[in-house]
C-alpha positions in Angstrom: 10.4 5.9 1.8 9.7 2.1 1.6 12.2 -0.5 0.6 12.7 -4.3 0.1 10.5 -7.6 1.4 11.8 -10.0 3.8 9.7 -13.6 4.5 10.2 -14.0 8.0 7.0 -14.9 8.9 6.2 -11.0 8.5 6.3 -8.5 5.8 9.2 -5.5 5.9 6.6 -2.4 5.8 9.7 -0.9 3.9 9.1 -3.0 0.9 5.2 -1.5 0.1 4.7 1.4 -1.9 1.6 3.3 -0.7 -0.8 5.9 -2.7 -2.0 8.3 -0.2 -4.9 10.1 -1.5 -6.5 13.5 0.0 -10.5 13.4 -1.1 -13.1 16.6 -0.2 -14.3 13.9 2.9 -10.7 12.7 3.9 -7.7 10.6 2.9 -7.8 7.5 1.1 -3.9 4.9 0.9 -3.8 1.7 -0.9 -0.3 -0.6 -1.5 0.6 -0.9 -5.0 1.2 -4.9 -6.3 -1.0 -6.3 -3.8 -3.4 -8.8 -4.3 -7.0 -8.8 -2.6 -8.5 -4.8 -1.8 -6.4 -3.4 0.6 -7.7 -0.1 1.7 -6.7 2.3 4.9 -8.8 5.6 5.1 -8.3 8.5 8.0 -9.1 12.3 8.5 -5.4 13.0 7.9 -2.6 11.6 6.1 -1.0 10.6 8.9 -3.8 8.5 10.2 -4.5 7.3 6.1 -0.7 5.9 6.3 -1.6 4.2 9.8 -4.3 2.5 8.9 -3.4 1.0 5.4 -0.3 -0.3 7.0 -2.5 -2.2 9.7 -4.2 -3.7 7.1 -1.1 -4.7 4.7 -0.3 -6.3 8.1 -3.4 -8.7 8.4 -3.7 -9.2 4.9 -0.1 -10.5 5.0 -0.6 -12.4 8.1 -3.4 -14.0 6.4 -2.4 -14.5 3.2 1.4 -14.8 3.5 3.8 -14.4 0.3 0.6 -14.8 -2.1 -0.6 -11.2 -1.8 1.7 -9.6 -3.3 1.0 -9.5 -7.1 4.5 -11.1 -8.3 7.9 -11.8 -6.7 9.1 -8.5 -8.5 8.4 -5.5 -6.7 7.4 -2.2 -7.6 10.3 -0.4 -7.9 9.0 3.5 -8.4 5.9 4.6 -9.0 5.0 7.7 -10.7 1.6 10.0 -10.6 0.9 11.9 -14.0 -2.2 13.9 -14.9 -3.2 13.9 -18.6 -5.7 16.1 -20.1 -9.0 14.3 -21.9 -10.0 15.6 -25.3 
């Protein structure tokens, strides 16, 4: 699981939550309270994770402290389905 963020000229890949996605044509992960589109995509989960975390990476590097969304992280995230009238 990921934890808290530490400015020390990098980001603490602990501190990003990440939605992993499985779609009919692959897997899909995004971070949760970034700024910008930050997008990682593989044939597996594994390789979904990889890539989105290169990215959170750069975008950091470029960006620094300003893309995350706030100074309060996400704490938990939660997935619920509702049904649609």
């Amino acid at each position: 699981m990921l934890g808290t963020v530490a400015w020390h000229n990098r980001v603490d890949m602990s501190a990003v939550k990440i939605v992993v996605e499985q779609r009919a044509d692959g897997f899909i992960a995004y971070p949760l309270g970034m700024k910008g589109v930050v997008v990682g995509q593989g044939d597996s989960y594994d390789e979904a994770l990889a890539d989105v975390q290169s990215a959170i990476r750069f975008h950091v590097e470029t960006f620094g402290p300003a893309s995350f969304e706030s100074e309060t992280p996400v704490l938990q995230a939660f997935l619920a389905e509702a049904q649609l009238a």
